[in-house]
N, C-alpha and C positions, 0 to 999 in steps of 0.2 A: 639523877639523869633519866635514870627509866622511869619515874614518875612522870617527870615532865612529859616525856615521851607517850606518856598514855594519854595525859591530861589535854595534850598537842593536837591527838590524833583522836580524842572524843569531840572537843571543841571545833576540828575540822569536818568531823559526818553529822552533829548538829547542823555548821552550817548549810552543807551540802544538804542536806533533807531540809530546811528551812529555802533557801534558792529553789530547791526544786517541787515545794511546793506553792510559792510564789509563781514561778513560771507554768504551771500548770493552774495554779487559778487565772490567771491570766489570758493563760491559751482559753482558759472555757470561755472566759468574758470574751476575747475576739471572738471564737468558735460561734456564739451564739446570735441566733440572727436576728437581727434588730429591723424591723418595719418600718418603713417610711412613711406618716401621712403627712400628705401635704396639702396646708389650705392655700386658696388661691384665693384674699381679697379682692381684686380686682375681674375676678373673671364669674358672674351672676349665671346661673342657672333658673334662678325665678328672683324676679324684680319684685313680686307682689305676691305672697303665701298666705292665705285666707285662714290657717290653721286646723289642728285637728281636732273632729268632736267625735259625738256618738251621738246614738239616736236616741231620744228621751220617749218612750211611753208615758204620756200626761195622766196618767189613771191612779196617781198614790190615792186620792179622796174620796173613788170612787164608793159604792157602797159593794158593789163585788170584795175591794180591800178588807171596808170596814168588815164585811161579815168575817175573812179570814181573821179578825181581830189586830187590824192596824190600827194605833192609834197617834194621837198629837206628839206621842215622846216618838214615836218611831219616824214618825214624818221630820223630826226636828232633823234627827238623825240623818237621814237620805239627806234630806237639803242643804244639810251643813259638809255633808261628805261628797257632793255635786259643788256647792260654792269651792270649799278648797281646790277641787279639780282644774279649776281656773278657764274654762269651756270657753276656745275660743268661736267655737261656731256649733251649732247643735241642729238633730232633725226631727219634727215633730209629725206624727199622725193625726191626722183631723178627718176622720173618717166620715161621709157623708149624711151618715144615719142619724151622727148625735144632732147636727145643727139642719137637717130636713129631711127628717124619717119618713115624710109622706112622699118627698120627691113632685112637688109638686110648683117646686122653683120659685115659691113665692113664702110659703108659711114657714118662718126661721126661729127656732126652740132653741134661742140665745140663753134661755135659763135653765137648760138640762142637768142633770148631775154631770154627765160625762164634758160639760161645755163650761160649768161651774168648776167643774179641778183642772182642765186646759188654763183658763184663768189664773189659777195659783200657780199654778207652772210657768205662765210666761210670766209673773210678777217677778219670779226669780232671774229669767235670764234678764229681762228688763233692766231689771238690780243689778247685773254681775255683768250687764255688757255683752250678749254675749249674742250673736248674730243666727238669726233662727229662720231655718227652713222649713216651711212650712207647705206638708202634701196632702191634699184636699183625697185621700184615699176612699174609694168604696169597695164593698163586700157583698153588694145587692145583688139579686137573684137577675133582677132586671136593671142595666145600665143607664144610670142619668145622662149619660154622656150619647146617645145617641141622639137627644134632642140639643143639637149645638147649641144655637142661638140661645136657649133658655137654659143651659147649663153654664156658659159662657156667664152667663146676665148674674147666675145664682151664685159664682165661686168668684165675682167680682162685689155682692154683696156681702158676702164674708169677710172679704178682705178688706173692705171698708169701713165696716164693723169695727173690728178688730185692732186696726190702723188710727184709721181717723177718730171713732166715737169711742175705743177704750184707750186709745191713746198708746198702744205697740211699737213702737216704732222698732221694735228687736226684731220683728218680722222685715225681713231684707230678701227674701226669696220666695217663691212659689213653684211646685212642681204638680203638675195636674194630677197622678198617681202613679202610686208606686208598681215598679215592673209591667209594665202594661204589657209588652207583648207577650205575657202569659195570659194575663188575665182577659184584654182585648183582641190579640193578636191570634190566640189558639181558645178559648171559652167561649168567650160571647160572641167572637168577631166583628167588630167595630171596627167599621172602615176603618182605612188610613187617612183617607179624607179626610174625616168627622177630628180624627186626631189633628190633625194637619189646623184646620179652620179654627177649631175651639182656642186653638194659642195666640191663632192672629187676633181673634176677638176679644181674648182678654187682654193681648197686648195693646189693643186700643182703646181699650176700658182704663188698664191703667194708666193710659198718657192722658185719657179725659179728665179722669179723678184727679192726679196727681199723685198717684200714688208710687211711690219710691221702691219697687218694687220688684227684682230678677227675678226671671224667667225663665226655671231648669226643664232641660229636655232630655228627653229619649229616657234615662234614668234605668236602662234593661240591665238583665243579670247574664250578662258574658253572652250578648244576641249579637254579634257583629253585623247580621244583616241591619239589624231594627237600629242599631246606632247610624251605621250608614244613613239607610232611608229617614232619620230624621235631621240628622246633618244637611245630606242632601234638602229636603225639602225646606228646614226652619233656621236655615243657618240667617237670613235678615230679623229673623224674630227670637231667636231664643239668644239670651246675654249668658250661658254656663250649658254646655253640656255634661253629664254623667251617666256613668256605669255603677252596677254593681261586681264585685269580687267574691267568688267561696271556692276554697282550692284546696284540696287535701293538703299537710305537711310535705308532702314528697313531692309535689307539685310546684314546689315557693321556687322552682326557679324558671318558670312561667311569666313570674309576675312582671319584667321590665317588657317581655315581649309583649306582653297585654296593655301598657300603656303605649308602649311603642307603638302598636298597632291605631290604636284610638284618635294618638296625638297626631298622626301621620293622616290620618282620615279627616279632621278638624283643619289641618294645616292645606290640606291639596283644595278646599272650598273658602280659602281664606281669598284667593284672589289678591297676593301680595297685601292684602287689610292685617288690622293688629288679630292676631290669633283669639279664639274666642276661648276663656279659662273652663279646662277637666276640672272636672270634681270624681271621686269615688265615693260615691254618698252612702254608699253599704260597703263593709268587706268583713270576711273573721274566715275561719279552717275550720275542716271539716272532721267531727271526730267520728269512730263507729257510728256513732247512738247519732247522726246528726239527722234533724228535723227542724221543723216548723218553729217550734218551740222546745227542742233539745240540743244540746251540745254540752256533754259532762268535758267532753276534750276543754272548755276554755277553763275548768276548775285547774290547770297545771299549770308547773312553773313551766312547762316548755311553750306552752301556745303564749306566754309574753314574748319568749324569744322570735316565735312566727312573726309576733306581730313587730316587734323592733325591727327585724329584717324588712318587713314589707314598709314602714315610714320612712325607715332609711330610702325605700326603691322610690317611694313615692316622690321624697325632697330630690334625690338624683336625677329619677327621670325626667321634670318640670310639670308633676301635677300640680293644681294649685289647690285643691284642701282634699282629706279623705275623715271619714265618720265610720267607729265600730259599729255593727252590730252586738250588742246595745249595752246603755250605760247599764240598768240592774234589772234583779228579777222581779218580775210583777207580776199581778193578775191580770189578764184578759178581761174586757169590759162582756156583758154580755149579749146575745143574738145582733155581733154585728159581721163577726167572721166563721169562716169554718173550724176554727179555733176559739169558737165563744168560751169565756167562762174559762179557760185554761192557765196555767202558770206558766208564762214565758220564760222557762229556768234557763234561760242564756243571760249571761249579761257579766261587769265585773265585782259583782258582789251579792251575797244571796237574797234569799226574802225572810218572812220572819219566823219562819217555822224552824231556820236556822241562825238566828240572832243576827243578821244581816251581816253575814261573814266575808269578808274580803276577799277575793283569791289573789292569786300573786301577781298576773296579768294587772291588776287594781294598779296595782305601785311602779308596774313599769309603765303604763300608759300614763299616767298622770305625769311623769318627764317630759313627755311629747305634749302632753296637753297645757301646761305649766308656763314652760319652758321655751315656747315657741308662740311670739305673741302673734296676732293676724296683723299681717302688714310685713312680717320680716321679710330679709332678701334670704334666697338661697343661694349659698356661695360652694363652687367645686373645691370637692377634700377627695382625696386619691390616696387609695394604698398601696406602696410598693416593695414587696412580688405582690402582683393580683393572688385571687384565691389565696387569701391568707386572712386579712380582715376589711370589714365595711366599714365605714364611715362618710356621717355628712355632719353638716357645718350650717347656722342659720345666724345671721345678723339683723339686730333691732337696734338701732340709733347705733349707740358704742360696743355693744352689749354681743356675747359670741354665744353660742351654744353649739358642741361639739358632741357628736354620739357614736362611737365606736362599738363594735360590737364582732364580739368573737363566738362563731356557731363548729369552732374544733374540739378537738376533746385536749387538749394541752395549753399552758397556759404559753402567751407571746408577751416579748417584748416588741416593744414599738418607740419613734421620736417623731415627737408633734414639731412641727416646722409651718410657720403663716402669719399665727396668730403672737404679734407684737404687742402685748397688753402688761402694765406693770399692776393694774388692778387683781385682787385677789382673785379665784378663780374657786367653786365648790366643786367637788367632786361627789357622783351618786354610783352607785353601783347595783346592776341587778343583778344576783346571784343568790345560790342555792343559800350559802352561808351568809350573806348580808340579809337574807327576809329575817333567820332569827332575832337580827337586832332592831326589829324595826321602832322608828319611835315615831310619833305624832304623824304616825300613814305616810313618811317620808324615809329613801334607800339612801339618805346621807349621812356623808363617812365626816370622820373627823377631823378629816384634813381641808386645810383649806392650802393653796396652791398657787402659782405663778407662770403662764407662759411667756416668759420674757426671751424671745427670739428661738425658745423651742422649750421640748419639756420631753424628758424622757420617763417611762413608766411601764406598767406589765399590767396585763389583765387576764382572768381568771378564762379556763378554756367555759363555753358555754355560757357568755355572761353577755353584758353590757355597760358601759358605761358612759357618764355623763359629765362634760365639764360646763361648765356656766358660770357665769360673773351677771345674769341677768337678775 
């Protein structure tokens, strides 16, 4: 009987520690708090999303390269690592020097070295689709742009060139150069006038040509006056306005007011007309060492996470495309900049003095650039408590791409609620422990997934993630 009794009364404080640890795992799973994103199919933030690129330096063939000792296998290398990127839009320099070093707006040096690997370059995007802006930039001592009419005549011969007799049609933009109100606004000072005229005349150049071709304006680096005044003045002629972006880390939460501000400028000159589409056609952060042609800051894993934050802001706020400062590291052509001859060690991956090494930013950016074809819609995704996690949401025909992203230091639960899809779903992840595994330059995990009327899941504090069925 007193056996029983013992056997009675072990088998009874089992249970009780076994209930009571049930009900305490329990209490934690309620206890823990679970984030709500919520997509909203029906409710577009951007009808019409152009995509994200970078900005290509055309100079791999140059002989500046070749002397660093580039050759054919290195070149394979870059092009095959730009083709996978999937570039939906990209920005190229055409600096005035290569194709009329005399400035004499009639003698064009179509067969330069620097004009001859522009060539190889656009063969690629030509190839890959991939819609290229093209900024007719100078570095001259003396301004071709002060003589309108014959600069106007000369940067409409290039682009006919280039279009109609080489056959470009990836060439879909034109921007007369880059940052002007530094260079014309405070160096040289060239009217606003002169800026002002040279757009209407090549806008009627290319309505005579036929040539298929938008027309970016203003294109300043955080000049709020100078985007004004070109809004103001070229809102019937320019078909895309742009800025550019550089903003320390600590700064990133600047960035929605800075669109905000832009889009609100563009909007008050629309005259109830359809809005004319932002672009951010430069942006990147600012590290110690930042310059011309330095930025070791984008070598980390954390300036992807800047940059994940700031496409998130871009797709929420209703920009319609934004471009890194820049796809990889190269050599500077030479005596065309104050930066002749230099190594533009910016970029997401090295040159070759370092085996053209990836950084981590590489592998988060090419999600956004991948993953988001030109044309999607941008659909409202909400996270609820705010300040907890970001996310946005893009749609192409059937097709979701969903990017969340946690900049805390703990990891969150969260439930996806919107996205009704019984199609498999991949899932990518950027994080510190996901680059170990990386395979074929791609952060995808193993799992493949289903958001059938929700999906619940955790992400790593400091990360991002990606779902896609695209």
């Amino acid at each position: 009987m007193a056996r029983r009794k013992v056997i009675y009364n072990f088998l009874l404080l089992v249970t009780v520690i076994l209930f009571s640890l049930i009900f305490l795992q329990v209490s934690a799973e309620e206890s823990e708090e679970i984030i709500n994103i919520k997509v909203s199919p029906d409710i577009l933030i951007n009808e019409y999303f152009y995509g994200f690129g970078a900005e290509t330096l055309p100079w791999l063939w140059t002989k500046e390269n070749k002397e660093m000792g580039v050759n054919e296998e290195d070149i394979r290398l870059n092009l095959e690592r730009i083709k996978e990127m999937h570039l939906p839009i990209t920005r190229i320099f055409v600096p005035w020097e290569t194709w009329n070093p005399s400035v004499d707006y009639k003698t064009f040096t179509w067969g330069s070295d620097e004009m001859k690997s522009l060539y190889k370059t656009l063969d690629l995007y030509q190839e890959t689709g991939t819609k290229v802006i093209l900024v007719t930039v100078d570095w001259l001592k003396d301004s071709p742009w002060m003589n309108v009419k014959a600069s106007a005549k000369a940067v409409l011969r290039l682009l006919e060139y280039l279009v109609k007799e080489r056959g470009y049609n990836c060439i879909q933009f034109w921007t007369l150069t880059n940052e002007p109100e530094l260079t014309y606004g405070w160096l040289k000072k060239m009217p606003f006038k002169n800026y002002v005229q040279i757009h209407r005349l090549v806008k009627e150049g290319l309505r005579k040509r036929r040539l298929p071709i938008k027309i970016i304006v203003s294109d300043e680096v955080e000049s709020q006056q100078w985007f004004n005044n070109s809004v103001q003045s070229l809102y019937k002629i320019a078909d895309i306005f742009s800025s550019h972006l550089y903003l320390y880390p600590q700064q990133i939460n600047l960035i929605p007011g800075f669109f905000r501000e832009r889009l609100n400028i563009i909007k008050k000159a629309s005259l109830f007309k359809k809005d004319i589409p932002f672009f951010l056609c430069e942006f990147g952060f600012r590290g110690s060492d930042f310059g011309a042609c330095t930025n070791s800051l984008m070598e980390s894993y954390e300036y992807g996470l800047y940059v994940a934050n700031l496409c998130i802001e871009v797709l929420n706020s209703g920009v319609d495309s934004a471009s890194l400062w820049c796809l990889h590291q190269i050599r500077l052509i030479d005596e065309v900049s104050p930066e002749s001859g230099k190594l533009m060690r910016i970029g997401l991956w090295a040159y070759k003095d370092e085996d053209w090494r990836p950084f981590p930013t590489f592998y988060l950016y090419q999600l956004f650039t991948r993953y988001i074809k030109s044309g999607s819609q941008v659909l409202r995704a909400r996270a609820f408590p705010t300040d907890t996690l970001e996310a946005a949401c893009v749609k192409y025909e059937d097709n979701y791409s969903l990017f969340i992203i946690n900049l805390t230091n703990k990891e969150l639960a969260f439930l996806i609620k919107g996205i009704d899809s019984d199609i498999s779903f991949k899932k990518y992840l950027y994080s510190v422990s996901n680059l170990s595994t990386i395979q074929e330059d791609l952060l995808e995990t193993d799992r493949e997934i289903k958001i059938k009327g929700y999906l619940k899941d955790k992400i790593q504090p400091m990360s991002m993630i990606l779902y896609t069925n695209l």
